[in-house]
N, C-alpha and C positions, 0 to 999 in steps of 0.2 A: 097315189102313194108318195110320188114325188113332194105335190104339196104339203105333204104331212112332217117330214121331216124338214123342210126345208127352214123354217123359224129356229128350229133345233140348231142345225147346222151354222146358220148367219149369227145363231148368241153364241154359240163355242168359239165362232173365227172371232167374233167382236171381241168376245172376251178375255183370248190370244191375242190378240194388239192394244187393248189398253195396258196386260200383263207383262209386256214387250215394253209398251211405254212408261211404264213404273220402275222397270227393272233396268232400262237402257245407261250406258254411263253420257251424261248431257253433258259433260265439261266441268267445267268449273268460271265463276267470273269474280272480275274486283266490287263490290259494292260498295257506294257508299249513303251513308246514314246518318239524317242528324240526329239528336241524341236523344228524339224519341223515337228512335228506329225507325221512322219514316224512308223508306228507301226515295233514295236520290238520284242515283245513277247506276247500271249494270251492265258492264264491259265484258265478254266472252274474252278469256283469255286463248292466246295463242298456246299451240303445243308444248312449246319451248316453255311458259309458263311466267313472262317475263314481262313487268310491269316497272314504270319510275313513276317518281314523282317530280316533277318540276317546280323551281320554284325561284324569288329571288333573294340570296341573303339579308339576313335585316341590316346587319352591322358594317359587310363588306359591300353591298349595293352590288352585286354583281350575280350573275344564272350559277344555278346549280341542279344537280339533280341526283334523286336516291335513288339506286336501280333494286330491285329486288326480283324474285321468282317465289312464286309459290309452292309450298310443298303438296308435302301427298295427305294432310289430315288437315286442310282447308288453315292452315298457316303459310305465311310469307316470311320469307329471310330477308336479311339486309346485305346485298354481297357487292354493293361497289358505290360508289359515290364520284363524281364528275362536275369539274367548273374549270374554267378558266385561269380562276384563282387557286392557288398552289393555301394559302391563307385560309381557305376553305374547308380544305381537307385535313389540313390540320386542327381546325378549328374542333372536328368530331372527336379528336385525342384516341383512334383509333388505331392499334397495333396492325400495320399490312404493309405491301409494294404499292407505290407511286407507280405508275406509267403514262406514256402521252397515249391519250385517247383519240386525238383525231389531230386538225393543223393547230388547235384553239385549244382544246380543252386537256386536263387532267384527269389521271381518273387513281380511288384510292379502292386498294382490293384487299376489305380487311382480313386476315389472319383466322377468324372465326367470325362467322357470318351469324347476325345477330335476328336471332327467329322471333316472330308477332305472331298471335290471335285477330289482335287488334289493333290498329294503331287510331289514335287519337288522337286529330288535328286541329289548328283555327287558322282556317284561312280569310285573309284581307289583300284590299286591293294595292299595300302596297307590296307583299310578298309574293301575291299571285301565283299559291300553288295550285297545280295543275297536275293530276291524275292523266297520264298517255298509256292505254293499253291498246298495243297493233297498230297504233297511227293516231288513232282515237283522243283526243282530246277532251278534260273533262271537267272548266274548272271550279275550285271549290271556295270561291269566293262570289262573293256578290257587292252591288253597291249599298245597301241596305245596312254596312259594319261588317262587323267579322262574323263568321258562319263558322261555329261547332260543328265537326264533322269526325265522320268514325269510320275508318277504312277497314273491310275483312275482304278474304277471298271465301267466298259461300261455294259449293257444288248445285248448279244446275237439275233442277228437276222438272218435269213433264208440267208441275205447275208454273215455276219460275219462265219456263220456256209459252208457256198460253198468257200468263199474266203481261209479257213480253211482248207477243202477238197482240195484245190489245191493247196495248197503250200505244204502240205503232197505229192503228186504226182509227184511235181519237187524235192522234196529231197531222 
């Protein structure tokens, strides 16, 4: 009798954990994308939600970087800005507080935090921007010229999470 229901039983619980795994919230990460959607890179975002971009100014030769956080419908803000250069920050003509960020740098904390879908970059080896989400490093240039790239924050799914597992497996 036992055997009888027992197929039964192993396709219900099967079917409660893939149901599980459809429905779980995976996170959210920063993608990016050249502009044939070719995914490039996918960083898992921390809690906090908090990603920059690094990079070096064209004009002033000197680090900068864009901090942002992502919202809650797969967009990102723009809510500070940071360099050493004070020239920098002005440079964005952006209404906020100045403060010192650390022993070096500056940081500008606009007024209204300016919200993306998308953003859409080209990175080269002499700006050397650089995607840091949790420590992560990611950069978006190459030696080949400048690389078209297109940054979103995507939600994490049970596929994005297996497609992940396997590209870990061939490297």
């Amino acid at each position: 009798m036992l055997a009888r229901w027992l197929p039964l039983v192993l396709g219900v619980a099967l079917l409660l954990v893939f149901a599980g795994a459809f429905a779980a919230d995976w996170g959210e990460s920063v993608v990016v994308r050249d502009t044939g959607e070719r995914v490039l890179s996918r960083s898992s975002l921390p809690g906090s939600g908090e990603f920059s971009i690094e990079y070096v100014h064209s004009y002033y030769e000197v680090p900068a970087a864009e901090h942002f956080v992502a919202g809650d419908d797969e967009d990102f803000k723009l809510v500070g800005i940071s360099s050493p250069s004070e020239a920098v920050l002005d440079y964005y003509e952006l209404e906020g507080r100045k403060e010192a960020a650390d022993g070096e740098r500056m940081r500008l904390l606009p007024e209204e935090a300016r919200r993306f879908e998308e953003l859409p970059l080209i990175g080269t080896e002499r700006g050397q921007r650089t995607v840091v989400v949790s420590g992560e490093r990611v950069p978006l240039y190459g030696d080949g010229g400048p690389r078209h790239v297109i940054i979103r924050v995507e939600e994490d799914t049970f596929f994005t999470e297996m497609i992940g597992a396997a590209a870990l497996l061939e490297s």
